[in-house]
C-alpha positions in Angstrom: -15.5 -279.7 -19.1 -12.9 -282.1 -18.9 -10.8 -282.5 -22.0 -11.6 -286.7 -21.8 -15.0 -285.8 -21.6 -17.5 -286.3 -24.9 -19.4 -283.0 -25.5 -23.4 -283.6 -26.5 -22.6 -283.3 -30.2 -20.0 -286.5 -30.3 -21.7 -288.3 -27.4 -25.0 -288.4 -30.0 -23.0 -288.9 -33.2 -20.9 -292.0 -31.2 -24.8 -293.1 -30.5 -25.5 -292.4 -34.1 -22.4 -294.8 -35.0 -23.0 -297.4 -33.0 -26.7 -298.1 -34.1 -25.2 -297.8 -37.9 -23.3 -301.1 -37.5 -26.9 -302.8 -36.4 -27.8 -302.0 -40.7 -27.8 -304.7 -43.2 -27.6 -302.6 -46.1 -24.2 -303.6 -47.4 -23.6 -300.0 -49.1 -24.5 -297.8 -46.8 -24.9 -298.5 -43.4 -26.8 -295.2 -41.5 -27.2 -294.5 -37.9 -29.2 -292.5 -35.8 -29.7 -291.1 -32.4 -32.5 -288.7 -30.5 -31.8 -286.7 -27.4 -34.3 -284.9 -25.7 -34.1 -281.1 -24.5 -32.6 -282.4 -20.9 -29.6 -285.0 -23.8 -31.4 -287.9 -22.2 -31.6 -290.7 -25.0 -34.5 -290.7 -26.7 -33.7 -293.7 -29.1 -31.4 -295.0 -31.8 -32.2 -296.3 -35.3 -30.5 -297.2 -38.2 -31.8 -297.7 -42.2 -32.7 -301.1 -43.4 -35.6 -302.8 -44.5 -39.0 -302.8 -42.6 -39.2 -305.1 -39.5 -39.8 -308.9 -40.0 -39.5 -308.6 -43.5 -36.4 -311.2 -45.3 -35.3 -310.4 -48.8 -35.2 -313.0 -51.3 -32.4 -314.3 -52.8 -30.3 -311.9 -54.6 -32.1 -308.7 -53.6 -28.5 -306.7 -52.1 -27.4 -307.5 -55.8 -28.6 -304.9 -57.7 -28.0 -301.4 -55.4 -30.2 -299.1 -57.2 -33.4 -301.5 -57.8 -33.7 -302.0 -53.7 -32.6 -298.5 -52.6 -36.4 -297.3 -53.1 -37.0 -300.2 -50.6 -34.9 -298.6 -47.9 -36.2 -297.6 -45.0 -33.7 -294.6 -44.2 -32.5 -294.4 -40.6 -33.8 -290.9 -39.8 -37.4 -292.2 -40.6 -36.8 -295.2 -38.4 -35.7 -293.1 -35.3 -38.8 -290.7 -35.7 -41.1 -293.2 -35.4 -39.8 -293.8 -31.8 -41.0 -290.2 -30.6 -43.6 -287.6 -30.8 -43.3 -284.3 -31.9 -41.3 -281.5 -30.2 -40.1 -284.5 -28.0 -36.1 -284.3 -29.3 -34.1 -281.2 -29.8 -31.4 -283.1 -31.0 -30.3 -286.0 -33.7 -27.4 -287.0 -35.1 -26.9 -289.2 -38.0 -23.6 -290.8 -39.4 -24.9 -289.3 -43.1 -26.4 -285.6 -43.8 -29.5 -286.2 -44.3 -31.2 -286.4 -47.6 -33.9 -283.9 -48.6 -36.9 -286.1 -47.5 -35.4 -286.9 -44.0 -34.9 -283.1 -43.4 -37.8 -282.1 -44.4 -39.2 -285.0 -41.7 -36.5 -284.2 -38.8 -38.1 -280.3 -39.3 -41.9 -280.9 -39.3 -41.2 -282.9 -36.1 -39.4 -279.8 -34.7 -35.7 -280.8 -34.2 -33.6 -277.9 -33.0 -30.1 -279.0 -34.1 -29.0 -282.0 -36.2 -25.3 -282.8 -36.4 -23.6 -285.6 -38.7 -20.2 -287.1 -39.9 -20.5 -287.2 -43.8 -21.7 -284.7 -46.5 -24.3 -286.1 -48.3 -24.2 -283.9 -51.7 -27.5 -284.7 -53.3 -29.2 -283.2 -50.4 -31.4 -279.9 -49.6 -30.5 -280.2 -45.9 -28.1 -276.8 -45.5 -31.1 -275.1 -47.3 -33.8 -276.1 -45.6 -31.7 -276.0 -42.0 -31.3 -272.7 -42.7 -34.8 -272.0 -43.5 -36.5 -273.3 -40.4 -33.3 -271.9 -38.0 -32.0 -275.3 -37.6 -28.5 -275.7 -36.7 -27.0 -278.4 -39.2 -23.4 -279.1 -38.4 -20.6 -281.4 -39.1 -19.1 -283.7 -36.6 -16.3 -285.5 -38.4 -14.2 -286.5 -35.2 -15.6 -288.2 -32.5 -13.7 -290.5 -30.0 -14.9 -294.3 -30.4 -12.8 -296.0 -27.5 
């Protein structure tokens, strides 16, 4: 493989990235992207709050009282595919416990990101269910 040439892993998390700027949570902005078994693009997501819906006035104020509001990006990019339909997802954060627990039951082989999140089960459960969980901290973005 040429050296100028993105593997899979970077080419999904550069995905991942790129939907991440599309959030409008002003904390933490999450991307996410799906490849199939063949690394077409399945589709990108990113967290934010459910579609069509505009928060009232002062409602990015107070971080922790919306957080449980949050649609996280993981969830969003699930809903755009069946089961066993990706074998691969990347996402610009580790994901939480929940959002493993979903990327597994809906049979993702490996699932790379750029950030540790530390509250998270994911290494356990990745490892439970034979999923490879790695970091990809450096990817090229021009």
């Amino acid at each position: 493989m040429p050296a100028s040439r993105l593997s899979i892993p970077q080419y999904a998390m550069a995905l991942a990235h790129v939907a991440s700027l599309r959030s409008e949570d002003p904390y933490r902005k999450v991307g996410a992207a799906a490849l199939d078994f063949d690394n077409r693009v399945i589709g990108t997501a990113y967290n934010g709050l459910a579609p069509g819906y505009n928060p009232p006035p002062g409602f990015w104020d107070d971080r922790e009282a919306r957080q449980k509001f949050m649609l996280h990006a993981e969830v969003n990019l699930c809903s755009l595919f069946r089961r066993g339909e990706a074998k691969i997802v990347a996402t610009t954060t580790m994901p939480c416990t929940a959002c493993m627990q979903t990327l597994c039951a809906y049979g993702i082989k490996e699932i790379y990101y750029r950030e540790v999140y530390h509250v998270s089960d994911a290494p356990e459960i990745a490892a439970l269910y034979n999923v490879k969980l790695e970091c990809v901290p450096e990817f090229p973005l021009g």
